[in-house]
N, CA, C and O atoms as CSV, one atom per row, in Angstrom:
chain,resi,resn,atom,element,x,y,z
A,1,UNK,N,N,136.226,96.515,98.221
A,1,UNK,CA,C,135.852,95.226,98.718
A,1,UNK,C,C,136.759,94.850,99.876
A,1,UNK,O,O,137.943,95.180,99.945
A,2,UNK,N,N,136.096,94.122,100.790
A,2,UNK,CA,C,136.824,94.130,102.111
A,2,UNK,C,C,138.157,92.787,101.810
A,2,UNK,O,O,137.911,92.027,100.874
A,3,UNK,N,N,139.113,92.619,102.375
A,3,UNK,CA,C,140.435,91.930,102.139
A,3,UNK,C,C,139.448,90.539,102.070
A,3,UNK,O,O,138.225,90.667,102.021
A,4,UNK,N,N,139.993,89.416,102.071
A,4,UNK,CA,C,139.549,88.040,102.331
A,4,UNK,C,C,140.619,87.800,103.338
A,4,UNK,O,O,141.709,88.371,103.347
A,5,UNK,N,N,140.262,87.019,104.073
A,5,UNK,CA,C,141.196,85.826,104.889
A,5,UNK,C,C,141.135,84.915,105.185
A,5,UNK,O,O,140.419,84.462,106.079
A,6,UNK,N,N,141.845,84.398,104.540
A,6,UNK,CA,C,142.118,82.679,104.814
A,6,UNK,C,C,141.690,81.964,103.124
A,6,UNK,O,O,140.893,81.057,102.885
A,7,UNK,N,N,142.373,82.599,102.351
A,7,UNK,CA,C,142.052,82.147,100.944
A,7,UNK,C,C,142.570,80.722,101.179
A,7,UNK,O,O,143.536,80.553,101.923
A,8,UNK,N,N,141.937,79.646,100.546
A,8,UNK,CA,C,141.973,78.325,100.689
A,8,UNK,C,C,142.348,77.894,99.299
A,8,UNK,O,O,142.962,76.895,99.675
A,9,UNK,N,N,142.444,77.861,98.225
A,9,UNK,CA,C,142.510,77.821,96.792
A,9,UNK,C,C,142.380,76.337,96.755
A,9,UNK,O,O,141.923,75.955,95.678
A,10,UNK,N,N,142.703,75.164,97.802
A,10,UNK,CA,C,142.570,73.955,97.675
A,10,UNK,C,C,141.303,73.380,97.722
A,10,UNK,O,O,141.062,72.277,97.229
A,11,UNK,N,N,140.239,74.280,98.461
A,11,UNK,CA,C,138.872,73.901,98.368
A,11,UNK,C,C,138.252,74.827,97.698
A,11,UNK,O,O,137.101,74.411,97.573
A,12,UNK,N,N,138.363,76.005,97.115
A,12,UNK,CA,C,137.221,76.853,96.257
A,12,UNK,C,C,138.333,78.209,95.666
A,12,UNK,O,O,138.831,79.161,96.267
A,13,UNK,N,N,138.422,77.714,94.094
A,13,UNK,CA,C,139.352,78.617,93.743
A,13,UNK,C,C,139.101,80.057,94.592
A,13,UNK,O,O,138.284,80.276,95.487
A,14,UNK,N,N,140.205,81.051,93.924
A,14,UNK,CA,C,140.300,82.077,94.616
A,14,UNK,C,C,139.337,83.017,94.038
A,14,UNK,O,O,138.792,83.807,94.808
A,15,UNK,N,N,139.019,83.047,92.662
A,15,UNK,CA,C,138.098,83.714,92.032
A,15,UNK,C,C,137.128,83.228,91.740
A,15,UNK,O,O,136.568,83.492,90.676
A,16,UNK,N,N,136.795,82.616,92.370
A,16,UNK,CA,C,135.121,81.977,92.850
A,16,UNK,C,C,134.723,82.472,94.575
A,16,UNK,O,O,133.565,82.476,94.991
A,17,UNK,N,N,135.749,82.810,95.295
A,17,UNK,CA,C,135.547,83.038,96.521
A,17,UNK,C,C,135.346,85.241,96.269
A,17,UNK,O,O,134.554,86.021,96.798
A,18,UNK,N,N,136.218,85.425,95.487
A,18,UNK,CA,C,135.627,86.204,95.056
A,18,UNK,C,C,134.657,87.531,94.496
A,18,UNK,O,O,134.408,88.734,94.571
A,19,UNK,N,N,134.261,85.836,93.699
A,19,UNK,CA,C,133.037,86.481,93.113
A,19,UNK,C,C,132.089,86.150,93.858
A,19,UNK,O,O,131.098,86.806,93.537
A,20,UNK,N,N,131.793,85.175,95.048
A,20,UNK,CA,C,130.752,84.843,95.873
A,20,UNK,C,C,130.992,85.945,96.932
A,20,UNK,O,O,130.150,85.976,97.830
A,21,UNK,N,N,132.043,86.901,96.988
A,21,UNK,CA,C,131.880,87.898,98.575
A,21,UNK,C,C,130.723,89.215,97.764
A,21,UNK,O,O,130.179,89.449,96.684
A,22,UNK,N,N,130.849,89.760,99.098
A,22,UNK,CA,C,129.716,91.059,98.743
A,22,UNK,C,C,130.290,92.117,99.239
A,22,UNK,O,O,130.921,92.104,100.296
A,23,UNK,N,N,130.098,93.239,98.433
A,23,UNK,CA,C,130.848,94.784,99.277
A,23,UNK,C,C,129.824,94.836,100.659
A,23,UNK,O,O,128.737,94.298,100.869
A,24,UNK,N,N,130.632,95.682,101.450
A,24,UNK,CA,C,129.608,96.157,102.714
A,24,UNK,C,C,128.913,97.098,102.050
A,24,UNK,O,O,129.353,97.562,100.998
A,25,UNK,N,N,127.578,97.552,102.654
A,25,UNK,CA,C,126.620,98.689,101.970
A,25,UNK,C,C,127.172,99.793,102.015
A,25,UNK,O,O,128.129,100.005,102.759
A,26,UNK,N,N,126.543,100.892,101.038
A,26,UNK,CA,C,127.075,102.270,100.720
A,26,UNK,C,C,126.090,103.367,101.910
A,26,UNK,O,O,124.864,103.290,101.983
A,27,UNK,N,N,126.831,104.218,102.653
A,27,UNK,CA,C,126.404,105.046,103.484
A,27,UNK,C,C,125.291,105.935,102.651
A,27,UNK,O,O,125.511,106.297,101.496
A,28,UNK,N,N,124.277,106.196,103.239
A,28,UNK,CA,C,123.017,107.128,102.429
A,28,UNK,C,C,123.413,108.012,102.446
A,28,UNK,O,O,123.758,108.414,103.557
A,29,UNK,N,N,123.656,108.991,101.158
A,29,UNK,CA,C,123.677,110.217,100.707
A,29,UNK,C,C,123.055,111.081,101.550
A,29,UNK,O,O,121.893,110.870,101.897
A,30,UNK,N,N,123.807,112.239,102.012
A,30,UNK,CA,C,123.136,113.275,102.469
A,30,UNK,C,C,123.181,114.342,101.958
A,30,UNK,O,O,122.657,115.365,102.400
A,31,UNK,N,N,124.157,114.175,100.424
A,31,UNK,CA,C,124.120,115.638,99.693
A,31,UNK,C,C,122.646,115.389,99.002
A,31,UNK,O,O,122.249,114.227,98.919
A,32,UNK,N,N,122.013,116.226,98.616
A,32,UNK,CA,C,120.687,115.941,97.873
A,32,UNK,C,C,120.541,117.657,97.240
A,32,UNK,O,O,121.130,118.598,97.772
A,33,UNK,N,N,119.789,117.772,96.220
A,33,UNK,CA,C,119.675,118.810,95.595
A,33,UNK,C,C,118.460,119.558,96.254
A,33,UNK,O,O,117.755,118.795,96.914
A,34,UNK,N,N,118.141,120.564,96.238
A,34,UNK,CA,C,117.090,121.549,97.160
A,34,UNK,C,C,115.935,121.571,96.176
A,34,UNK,O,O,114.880,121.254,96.725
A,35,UNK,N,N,115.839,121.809,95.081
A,35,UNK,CA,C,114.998,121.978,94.223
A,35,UNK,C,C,114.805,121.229,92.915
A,35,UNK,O,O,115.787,120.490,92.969
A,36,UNK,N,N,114.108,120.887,91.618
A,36,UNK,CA,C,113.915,120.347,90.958
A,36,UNK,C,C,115.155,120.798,89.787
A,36,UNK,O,O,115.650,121.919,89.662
A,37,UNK,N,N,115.597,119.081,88.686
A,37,UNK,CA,C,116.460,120.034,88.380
A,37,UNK,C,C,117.834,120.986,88.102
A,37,UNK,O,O,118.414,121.480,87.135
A,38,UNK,N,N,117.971,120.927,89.483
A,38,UNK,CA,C,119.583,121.413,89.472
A,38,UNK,C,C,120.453,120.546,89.297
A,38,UNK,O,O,121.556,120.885,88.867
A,39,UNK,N,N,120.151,119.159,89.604
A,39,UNK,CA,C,121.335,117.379,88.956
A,39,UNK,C,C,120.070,117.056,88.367
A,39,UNK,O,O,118.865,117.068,88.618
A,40,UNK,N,N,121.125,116.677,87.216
A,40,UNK,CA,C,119.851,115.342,86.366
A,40,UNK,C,C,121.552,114.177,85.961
A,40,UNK,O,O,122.717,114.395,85.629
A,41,UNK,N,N,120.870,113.227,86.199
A,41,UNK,CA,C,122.172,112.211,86.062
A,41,UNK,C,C,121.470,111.519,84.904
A,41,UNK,O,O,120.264,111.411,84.682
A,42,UNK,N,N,122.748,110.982,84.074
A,42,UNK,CA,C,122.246,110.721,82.541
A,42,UNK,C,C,123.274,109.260,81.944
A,42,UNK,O,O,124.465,109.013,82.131
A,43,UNK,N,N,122.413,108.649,81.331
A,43,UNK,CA,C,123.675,107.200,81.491
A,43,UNK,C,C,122.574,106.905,79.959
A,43,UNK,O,O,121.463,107.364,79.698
A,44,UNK,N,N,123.536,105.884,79.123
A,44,UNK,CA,C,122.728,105.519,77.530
A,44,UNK,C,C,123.528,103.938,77.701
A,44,UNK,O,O,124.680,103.703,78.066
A,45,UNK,N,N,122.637,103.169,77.364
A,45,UNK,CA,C,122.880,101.284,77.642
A,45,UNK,C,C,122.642,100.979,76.646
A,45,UNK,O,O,121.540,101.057,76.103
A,46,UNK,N,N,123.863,100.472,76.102
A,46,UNK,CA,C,123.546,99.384,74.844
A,46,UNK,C,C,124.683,99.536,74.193
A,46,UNK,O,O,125.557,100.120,74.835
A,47,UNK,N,N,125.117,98.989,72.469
A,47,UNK,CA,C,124.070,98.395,72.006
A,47,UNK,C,C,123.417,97.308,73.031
A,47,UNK,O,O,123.892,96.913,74.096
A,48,UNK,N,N,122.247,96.956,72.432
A,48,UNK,CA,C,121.360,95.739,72.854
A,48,UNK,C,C,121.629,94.401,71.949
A,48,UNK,O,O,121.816,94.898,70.838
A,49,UNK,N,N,121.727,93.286,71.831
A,49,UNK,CA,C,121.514,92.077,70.977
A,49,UNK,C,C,121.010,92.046,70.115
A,49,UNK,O,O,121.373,91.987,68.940
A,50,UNK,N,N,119.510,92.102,70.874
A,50,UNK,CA,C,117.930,92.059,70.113
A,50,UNK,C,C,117.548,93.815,69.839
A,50,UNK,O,O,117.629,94.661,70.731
A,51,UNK,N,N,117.269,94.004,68.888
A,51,UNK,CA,C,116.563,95.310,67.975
A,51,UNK,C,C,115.209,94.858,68.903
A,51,UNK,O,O,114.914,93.663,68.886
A,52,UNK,N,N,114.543,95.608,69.555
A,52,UNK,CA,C,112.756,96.205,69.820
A,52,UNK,C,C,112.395,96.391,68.446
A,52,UNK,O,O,112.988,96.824,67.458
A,53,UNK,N,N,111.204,95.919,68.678
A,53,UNK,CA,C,109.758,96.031,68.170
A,53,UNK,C,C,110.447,97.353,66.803
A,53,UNK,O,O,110.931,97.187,65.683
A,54,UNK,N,N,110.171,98.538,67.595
A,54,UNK,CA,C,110.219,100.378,66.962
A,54,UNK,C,C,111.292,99.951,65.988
A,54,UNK,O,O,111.090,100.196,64.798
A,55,UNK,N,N,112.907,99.069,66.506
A,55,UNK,CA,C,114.633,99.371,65.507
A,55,UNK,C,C,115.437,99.756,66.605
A,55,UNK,O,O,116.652,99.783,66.411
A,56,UNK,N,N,114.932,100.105,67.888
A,56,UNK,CA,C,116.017,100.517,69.165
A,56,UNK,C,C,116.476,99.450,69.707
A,56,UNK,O,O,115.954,98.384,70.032
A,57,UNK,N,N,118.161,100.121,69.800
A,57,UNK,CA,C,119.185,99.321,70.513
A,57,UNK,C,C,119.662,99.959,71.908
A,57,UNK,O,O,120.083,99.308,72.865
A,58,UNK,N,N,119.533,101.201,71.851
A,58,UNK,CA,C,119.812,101.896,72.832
A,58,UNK,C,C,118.950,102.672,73.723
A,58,UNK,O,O,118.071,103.352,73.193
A,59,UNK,N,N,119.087,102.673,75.204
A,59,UNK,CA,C,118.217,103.694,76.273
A,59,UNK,C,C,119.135,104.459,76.796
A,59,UNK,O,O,120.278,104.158,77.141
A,60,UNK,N,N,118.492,105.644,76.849
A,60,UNK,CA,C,119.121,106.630,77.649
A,60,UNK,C,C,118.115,106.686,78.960
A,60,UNK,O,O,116.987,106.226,79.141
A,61,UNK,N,N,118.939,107.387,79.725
A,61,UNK,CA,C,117.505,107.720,80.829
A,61,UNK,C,C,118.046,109.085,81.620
A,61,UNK,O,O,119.228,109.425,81.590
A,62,UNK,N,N,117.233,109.656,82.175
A,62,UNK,CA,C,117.241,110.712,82.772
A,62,UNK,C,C,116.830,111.385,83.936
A,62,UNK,O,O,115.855,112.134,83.889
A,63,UNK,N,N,117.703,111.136,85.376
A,63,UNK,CA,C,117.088,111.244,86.275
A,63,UNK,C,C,117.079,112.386,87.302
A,63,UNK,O,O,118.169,112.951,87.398
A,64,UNK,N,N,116.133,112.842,88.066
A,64,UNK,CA,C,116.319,114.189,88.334
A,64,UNK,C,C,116.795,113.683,90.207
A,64,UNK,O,O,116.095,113.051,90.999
A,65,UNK,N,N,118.023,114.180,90.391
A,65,UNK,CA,C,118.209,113.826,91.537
A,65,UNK,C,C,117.270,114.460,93.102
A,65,UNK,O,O,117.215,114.002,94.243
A,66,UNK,N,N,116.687,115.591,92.510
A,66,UNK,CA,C,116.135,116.093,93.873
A,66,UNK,C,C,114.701,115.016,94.414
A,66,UNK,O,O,114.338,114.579,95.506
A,67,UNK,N,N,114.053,114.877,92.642
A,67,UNK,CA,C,112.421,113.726,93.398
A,67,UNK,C,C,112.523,112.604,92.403
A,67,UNK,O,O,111.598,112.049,91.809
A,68,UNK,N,N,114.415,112.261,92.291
A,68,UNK,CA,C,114.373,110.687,91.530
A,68,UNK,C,C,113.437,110.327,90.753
A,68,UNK,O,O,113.164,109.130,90.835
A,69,UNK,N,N,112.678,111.089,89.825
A,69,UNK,CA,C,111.541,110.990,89.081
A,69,UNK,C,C,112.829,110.458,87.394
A,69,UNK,O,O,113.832,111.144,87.192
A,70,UNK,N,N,112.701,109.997,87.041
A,70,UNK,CA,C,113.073,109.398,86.466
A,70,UNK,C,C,112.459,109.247,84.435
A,70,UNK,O,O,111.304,108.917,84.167
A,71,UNK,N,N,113.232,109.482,83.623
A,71,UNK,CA,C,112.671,109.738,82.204
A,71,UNK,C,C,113.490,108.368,81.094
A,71,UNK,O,O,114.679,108.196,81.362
A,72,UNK,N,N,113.053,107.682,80.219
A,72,UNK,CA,C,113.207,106.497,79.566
A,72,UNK,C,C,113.090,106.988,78.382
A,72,UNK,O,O,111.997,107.371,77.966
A,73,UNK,N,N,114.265,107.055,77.619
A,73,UNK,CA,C,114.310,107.260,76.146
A,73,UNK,C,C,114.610,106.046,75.274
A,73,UNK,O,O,115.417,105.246,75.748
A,74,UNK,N,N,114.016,105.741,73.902
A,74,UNK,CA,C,114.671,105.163,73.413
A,74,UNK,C,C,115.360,105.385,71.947
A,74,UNK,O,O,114.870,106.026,71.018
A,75,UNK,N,N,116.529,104.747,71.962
A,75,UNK,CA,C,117.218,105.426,70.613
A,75,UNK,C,C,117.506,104.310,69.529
A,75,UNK,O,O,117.985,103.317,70.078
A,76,UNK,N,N,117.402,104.201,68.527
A,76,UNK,CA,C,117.934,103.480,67.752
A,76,UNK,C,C,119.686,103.548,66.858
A,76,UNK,O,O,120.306,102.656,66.280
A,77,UNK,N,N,119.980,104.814,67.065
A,77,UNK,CA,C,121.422,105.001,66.831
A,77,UNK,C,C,122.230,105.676,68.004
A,77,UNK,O,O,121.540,106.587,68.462
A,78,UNK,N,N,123.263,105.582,68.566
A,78,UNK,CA,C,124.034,106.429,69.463
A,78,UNK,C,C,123.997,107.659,69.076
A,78,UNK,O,O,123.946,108.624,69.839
A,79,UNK,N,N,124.019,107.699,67.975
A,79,UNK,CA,C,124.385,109.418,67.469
A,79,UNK,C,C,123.052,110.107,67.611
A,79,UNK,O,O,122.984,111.192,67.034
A,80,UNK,N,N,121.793,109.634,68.373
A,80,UNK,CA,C,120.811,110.225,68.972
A,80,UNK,C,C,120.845,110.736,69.803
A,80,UNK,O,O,119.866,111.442,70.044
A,81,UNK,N,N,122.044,110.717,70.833
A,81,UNK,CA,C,122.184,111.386,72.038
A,81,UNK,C,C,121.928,112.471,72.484
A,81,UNK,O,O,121.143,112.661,73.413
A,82,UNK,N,N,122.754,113.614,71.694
A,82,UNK,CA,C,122.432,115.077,71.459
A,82,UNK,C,C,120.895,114.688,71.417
A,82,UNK,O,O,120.212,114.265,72.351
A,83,UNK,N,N,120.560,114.907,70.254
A,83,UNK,CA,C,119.247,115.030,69.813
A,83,UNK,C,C,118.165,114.666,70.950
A,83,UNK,O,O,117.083,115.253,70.926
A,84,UNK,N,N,118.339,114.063,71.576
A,84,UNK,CA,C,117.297,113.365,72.665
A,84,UNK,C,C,117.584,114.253,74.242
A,84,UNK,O,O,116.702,114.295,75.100
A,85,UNK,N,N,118.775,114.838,74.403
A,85,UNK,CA,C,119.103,115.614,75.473
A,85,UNK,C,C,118.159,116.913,75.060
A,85,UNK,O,O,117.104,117.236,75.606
A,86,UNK,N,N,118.701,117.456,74.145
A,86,UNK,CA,C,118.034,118.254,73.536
A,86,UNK,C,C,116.382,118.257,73.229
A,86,UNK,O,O,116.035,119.298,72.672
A,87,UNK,N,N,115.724,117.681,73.379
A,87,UNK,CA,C,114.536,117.142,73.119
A,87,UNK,C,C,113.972,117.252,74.603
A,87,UNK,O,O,113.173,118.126,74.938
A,88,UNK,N,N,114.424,116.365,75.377
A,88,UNK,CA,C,114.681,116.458,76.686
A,88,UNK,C,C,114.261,117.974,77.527
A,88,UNK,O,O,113.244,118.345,78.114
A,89,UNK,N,N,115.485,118.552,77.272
A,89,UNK,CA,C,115.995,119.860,78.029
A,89,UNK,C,C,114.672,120.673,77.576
A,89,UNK,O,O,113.977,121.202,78.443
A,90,UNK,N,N,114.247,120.792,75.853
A,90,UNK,CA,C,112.936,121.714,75.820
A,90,UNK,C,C,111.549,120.856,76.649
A,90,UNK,O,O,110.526,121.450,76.989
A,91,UNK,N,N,111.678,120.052,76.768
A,91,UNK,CA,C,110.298,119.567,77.681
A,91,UNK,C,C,110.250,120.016,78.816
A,91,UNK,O,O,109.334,120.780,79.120
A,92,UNK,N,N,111.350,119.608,79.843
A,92,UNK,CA,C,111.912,120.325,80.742
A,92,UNK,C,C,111.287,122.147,81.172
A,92,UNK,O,O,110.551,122.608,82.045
A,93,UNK,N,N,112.008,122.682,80.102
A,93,UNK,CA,C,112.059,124.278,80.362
A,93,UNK,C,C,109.969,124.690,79.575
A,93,UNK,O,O,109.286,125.659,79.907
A,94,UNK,N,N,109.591,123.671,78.658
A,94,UNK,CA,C,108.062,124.190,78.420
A,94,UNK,C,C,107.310,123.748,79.842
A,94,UNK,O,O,106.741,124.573,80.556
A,95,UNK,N,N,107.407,122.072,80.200
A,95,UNK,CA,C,106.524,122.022,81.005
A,95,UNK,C,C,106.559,122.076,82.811
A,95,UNK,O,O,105.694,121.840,83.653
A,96,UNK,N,N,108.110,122.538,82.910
A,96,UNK,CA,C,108.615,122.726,84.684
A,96,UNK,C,C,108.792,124.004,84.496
A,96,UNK,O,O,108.624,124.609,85.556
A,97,UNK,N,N,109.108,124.816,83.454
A,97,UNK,CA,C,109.504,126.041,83.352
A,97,UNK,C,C,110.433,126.628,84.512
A,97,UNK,O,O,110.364,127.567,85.304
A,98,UNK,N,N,111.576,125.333,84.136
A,98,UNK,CA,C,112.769,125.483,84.813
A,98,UNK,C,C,113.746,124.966,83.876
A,98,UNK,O,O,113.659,124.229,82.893
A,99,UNK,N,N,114.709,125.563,84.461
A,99,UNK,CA,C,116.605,125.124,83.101
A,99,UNK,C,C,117.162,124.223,83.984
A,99,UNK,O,O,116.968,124.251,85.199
A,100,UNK,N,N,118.116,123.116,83.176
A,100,UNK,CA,C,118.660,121.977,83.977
A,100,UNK,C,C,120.122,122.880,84.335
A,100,UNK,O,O,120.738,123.642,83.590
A,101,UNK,N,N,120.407,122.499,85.710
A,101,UNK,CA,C,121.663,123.325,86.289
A,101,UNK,C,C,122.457,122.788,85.810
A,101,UNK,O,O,123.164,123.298,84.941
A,102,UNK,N,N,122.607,121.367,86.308
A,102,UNK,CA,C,124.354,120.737,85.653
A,102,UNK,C,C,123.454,119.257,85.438
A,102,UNK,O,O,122.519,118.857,86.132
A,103,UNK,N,N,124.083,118.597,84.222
A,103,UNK,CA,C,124.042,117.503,83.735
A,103,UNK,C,C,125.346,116.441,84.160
A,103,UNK,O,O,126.407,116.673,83.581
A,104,UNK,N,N,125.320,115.351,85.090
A,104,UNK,CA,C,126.349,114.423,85.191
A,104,UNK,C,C,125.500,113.087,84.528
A,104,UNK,O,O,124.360,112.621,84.490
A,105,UNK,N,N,127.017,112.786,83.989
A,105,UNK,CA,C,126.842,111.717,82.879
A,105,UNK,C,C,128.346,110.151,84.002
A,105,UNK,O,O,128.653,109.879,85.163
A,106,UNK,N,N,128.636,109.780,82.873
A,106,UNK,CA,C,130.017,108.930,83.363
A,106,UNK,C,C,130.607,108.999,82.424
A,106,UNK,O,O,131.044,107.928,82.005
A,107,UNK,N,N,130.932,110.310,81.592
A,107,UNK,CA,C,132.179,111.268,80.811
A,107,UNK,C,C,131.895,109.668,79.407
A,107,UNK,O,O,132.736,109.558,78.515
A,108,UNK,N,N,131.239,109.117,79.438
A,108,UNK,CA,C,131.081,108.191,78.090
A,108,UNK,C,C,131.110,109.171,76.738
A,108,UNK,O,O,130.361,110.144,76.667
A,109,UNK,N,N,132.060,108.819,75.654
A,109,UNK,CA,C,132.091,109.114,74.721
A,109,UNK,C,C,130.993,110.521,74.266
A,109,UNK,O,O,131.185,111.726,74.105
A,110,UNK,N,N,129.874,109.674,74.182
A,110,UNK,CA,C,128.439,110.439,73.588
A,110,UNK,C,C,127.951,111.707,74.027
A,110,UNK,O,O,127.129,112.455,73.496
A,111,UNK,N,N,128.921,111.878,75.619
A,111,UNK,CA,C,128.806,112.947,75.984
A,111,UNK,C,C,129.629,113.849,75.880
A,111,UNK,O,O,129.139,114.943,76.162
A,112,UNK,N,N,130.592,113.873,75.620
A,112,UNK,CA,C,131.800,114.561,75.425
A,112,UNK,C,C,131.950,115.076,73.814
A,112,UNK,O,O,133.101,115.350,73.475
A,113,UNK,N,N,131.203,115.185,73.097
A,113,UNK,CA,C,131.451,115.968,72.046
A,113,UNK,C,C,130.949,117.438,72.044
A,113,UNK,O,O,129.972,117.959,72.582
A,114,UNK,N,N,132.004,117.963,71.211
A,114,UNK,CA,C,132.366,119.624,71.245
A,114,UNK,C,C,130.382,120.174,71.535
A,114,UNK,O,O,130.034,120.785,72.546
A,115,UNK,N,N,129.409,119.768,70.417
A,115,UNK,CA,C,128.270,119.961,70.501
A,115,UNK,C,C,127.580,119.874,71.630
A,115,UNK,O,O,127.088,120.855,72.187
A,116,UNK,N,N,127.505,118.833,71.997
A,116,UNK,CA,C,126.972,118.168,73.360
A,116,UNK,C,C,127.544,119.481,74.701
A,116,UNK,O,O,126.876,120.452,75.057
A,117,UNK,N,N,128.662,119.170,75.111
A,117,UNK,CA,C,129.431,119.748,75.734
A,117,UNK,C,C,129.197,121.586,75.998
A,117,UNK,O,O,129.520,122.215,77.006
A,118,UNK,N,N,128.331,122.296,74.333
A,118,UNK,CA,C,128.298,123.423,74.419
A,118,UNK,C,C,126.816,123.662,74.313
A,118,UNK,O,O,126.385,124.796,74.107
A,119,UNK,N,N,126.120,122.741,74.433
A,119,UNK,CA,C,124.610,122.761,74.983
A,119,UNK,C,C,124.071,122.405,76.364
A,119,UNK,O,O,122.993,122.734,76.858
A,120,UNK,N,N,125.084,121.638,76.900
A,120,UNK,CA,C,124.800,121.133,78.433
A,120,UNK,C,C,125.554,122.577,79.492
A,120,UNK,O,O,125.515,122.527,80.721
């Protein structure tokens, strides 16, 4: 975030000035993947408050960086994770009849177990 200047704290606290600035925009990516596939970026949100309709608190999602096509899971326990990557990965390899190259996550817990870790 760019410095401030001229913090005033007598007319608008300092953490209200803040939280009202904005980062400058992020330069467009020019790394991009060549083919389908080779990045799939993977992130799981929740718990949620409110339980859905099904008992799910949690989404995973799954996105393929080369055509940003994008996949919506839903889980009702964290410890679905595996299980839903996995679930995942065979859809993947039956109906693209292609293998995921590398999986990036944001190293969250759910991904980092010994299991997980020796299937990705």
């Amino acid at each position: 975030m760019p410095a401030l200047q001229n913090v005033r704290e007598d007319i608008i606290c300092q953490g209200c000035q803040f939280g009202k600035s904005r980062c400058l925009p992020l330069q467009r990516s020019t790394n991009r993947r060549s083919t389908k596939f080779k990045l799939i970026h993977t992130d799981l949100m929740g718990p949620m408050k409110t339980t859905s309709y099904g008992g799910f608190r949690y989404v995973m999602i799954f996105v393929d960086d080369y055509s940003k096509y994008a996949w919506v899971n839903f889980l009702a326990n964290k410890s679905e994770t595996l299980a839903k990557f996995v679930e995942f990965q065979t859809d993947v390899e039956k109906e693209f009849k292609r293998d995921i190259k590398c999986l990036r996550s944001d190293n969250g817990g759910e991904f980092l177990s010994n299991e997980f870790i020796r299937l990705s």
